[in-house]
C-alpha positions in Angstrom: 10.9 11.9 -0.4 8.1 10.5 1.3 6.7 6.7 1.8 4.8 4.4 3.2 4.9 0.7 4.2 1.9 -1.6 4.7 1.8 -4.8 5.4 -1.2 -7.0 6.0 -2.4 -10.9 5.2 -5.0 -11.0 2.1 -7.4 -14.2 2.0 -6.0 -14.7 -1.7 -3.9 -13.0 -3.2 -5.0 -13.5 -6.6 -8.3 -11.2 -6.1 -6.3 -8.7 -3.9 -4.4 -8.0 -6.6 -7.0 -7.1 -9.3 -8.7 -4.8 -6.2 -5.6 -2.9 -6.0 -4.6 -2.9 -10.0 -8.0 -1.5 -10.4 -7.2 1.0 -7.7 -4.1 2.6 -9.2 -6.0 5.2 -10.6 -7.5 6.4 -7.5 -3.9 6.0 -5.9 -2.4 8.5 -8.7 -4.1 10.8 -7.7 -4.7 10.5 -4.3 -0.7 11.4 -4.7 1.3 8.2 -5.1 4.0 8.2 -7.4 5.6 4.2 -7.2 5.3 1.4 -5.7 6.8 -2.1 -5.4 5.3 -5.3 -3.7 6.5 -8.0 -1.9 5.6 -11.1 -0.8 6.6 -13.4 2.1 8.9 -16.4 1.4 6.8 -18.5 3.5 3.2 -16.7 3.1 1.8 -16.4 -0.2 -1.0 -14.1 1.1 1.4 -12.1 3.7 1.6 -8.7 1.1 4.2 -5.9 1.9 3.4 -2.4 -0.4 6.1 -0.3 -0.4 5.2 2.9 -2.3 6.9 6.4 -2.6 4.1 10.1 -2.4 3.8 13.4 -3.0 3.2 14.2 0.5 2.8 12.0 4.1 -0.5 14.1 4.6 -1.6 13.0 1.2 -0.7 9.5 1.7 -2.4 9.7 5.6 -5.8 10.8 3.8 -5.6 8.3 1.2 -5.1 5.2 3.1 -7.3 6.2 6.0 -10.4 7.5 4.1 -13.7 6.0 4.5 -13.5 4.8 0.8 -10.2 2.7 1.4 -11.7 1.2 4.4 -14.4 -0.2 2.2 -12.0 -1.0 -0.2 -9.7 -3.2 1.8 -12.7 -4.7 3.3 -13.6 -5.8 0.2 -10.1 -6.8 -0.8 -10.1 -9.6 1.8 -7.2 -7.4 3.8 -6.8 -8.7 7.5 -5.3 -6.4 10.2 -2.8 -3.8 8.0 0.1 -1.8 9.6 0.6 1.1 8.0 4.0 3.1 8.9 4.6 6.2 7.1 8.1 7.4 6.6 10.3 10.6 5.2 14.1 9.5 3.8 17.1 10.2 5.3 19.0 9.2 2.4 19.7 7.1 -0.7 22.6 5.1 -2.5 23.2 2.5 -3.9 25.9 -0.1 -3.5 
């Protein structure tokens, strides 16, 4: 299984969210399969997207495209981290 983690500052959180709700299309089938968000206790606008894909070279293409670029520019994202990651393994307590 493959994912990624982002986490960047939005200028509001509000219109972030309806950029990347009207992304989830493009994200489909750019090859992600789930997702969750979080959200600093202390940081309304601090945004962590945790999300599960097909492939790391998928998710690589996706969120370093031209298009997404221009998307998170327009988004109001500030300065994202991006760390891509395979699983080792899975449980649950």
């Amino acid at each position: 299984m493959h994912y990624v983690l982002i986490i960047h500052a939005v200028e509001d959180y509000a219109a972030w969210k309806q950029v990347f709700d009207g992304a989830a299309a493009i994200r489909k089938t750019a090859g992600e399969q789930s997702y969750i968000l979080l959200r600093d206790d202390k940081d309304a606008n601090e945004i962590v997207h945790f999300s599960k894909w097909d492939s790391l070279a998928n998710a690589r293409a996706f969120f370093e495209s031209e298009e997404l670029v221009e998307i998170r520019r327009k988004a109001g994202v500030h300065a994202p981290d991006f760390i891509y990651l395979d699983c080792l393994e899975q449980g649950a307590l």
